[in-house]
C-alpha positions in Angstrom: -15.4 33.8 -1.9 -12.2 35.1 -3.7 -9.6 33.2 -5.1 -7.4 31.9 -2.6 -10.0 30.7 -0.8 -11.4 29.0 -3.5 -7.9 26.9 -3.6 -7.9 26.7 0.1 -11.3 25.0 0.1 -9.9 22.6 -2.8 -6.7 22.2 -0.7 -9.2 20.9 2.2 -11.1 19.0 0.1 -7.6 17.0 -1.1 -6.0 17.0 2.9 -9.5 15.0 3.6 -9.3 12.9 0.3 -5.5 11.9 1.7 -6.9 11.3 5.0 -9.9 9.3 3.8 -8.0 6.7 1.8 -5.1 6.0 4.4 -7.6 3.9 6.3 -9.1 2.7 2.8 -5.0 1.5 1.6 -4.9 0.2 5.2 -7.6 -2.5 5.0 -6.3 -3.4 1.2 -2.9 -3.6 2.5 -4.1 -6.3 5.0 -6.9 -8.0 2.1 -3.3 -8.2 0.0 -0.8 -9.7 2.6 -1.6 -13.2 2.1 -2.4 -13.4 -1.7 0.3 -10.6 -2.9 3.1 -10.2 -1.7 4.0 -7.9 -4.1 0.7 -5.6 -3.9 1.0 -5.8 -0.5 4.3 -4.0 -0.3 3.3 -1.6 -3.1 -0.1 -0.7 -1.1 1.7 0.0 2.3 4.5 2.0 0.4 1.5 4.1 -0.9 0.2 4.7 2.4 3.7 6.4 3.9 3.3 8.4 0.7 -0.2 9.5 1.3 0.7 10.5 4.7 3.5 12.8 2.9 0.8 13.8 0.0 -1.4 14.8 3.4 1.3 16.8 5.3 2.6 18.5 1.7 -0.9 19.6 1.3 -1.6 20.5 4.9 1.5 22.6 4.7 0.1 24.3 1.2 -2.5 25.3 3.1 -1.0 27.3 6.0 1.5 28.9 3.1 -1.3 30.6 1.5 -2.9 31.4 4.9 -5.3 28.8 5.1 -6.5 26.3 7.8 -7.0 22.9 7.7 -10.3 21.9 8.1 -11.3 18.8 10.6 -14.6 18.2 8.1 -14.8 15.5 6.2 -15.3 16.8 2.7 -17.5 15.6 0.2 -14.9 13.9 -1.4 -13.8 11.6 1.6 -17.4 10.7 2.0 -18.0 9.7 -1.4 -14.6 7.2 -1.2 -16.2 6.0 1.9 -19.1 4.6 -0.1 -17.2 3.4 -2.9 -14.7 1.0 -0.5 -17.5 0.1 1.6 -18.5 -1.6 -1.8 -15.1 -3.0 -2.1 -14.4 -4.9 1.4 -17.1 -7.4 1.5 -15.0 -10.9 2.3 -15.5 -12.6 -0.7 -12.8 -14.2 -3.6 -13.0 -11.4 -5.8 -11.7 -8.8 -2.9 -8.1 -8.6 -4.6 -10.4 -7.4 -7.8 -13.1 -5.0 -5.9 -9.8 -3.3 -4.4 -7.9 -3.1 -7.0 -10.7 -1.7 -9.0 -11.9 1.0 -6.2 -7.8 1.7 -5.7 -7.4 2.3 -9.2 -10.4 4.5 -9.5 -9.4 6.7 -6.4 -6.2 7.2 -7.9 -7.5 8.6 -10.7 -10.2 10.6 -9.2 -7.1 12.1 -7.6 -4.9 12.6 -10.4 -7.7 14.8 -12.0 -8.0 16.3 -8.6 -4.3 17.6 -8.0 -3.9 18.4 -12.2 -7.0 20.8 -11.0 -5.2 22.1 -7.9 -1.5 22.4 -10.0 -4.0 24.8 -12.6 -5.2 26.9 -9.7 -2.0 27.2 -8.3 -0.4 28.5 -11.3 -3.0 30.8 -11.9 -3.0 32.7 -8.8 1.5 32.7 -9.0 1.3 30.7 -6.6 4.1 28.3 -8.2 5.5 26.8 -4.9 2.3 25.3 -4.2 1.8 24.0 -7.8 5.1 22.4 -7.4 4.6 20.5 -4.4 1.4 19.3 -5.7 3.1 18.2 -8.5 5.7 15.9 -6.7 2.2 14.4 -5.2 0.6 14.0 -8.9 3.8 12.1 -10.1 3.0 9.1 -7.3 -0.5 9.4 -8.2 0.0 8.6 -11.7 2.8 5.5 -10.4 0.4 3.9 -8.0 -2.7 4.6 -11.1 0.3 2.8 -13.3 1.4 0.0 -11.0 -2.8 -1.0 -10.1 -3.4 -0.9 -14.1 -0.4 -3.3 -14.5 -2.0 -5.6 -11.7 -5.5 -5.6 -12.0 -4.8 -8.3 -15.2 -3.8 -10.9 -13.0 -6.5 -10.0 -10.3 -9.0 -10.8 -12.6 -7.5 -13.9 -13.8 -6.7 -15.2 -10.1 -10.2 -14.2 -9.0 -11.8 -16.3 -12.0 -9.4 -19.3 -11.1 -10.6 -19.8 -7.7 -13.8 -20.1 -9.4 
């Protein structure tokens, strides 16, 4: 496999990663609605920016002469397993999410700083910089969750 398709097939993996956590950032949108407001709103913005991150990375594809690929990738099935952990109905959810959210986030920051250095390597600096408006709300939503996940612990312990 050259090159290209080397980034192609990483490309793939990340358009099924985006695709994979819109339904996860769904059901933790819903878990929040009633206990925080305020994660709630940040979640569901998130998820109209993960449909972007999706369609900016489907697009990256086609531009280097790629196709998307309707497999699941490795990576989607292994953030299946870890929210299947996460949505059990109990009154630590808020801290399970938060903790599997704030994770994927930074699975995916490592993924798309990955991506950005294959990019650039192979001049392919368009690419790298779309990627890069992705990796910039990565690293807000990794920033917000880290902010939050204080007080998700302390409500969680509250209600005893």
């Amino acid at each position: 496999m050259e090159s290209r398709e080397h980034l192609i097939a990483w490309l793939n993996d990340a358009y099924a990663m985006e695709q994979a956590l819109e339904e996860t950032l769904e059901r933790h949108a819903k878990d929040a609605e009633g206990d925080d407001p305020e994660v709630h709103d940040r979640i569901t913005r998130h998820i109209e920016e993960t449909r972007g991150q999706a369609q900016t990375v489907r697009g990256c594809i086609e531009s280097l002469g790629g196709q998307v690929s309707g497999a699941k990738s490795s990576f989607a099935n292994m953030f299946g397993a870890m929210q299947g952990m996460a949505n059990k109905p109990l009154k630590d959810t808020m801290v399970k999410n938060a903790l599997a959210d704030y994770a994927a986030e930074h699975f995916e920051i490592a993924s798309y700083r990955a991506l950005i250095e294959g990019a650039r390597h192979l001049g392919e600096d368009t690419v790298a910089d779309q990627l890069t408006g992705i990796l910039r709300q990565e690293e807000e939503m990794a920033r917000f969750l880290e902010e939050k996940l204080p007080a998700a612990v302390r409500d969680s312990l509250a209600q005893g």
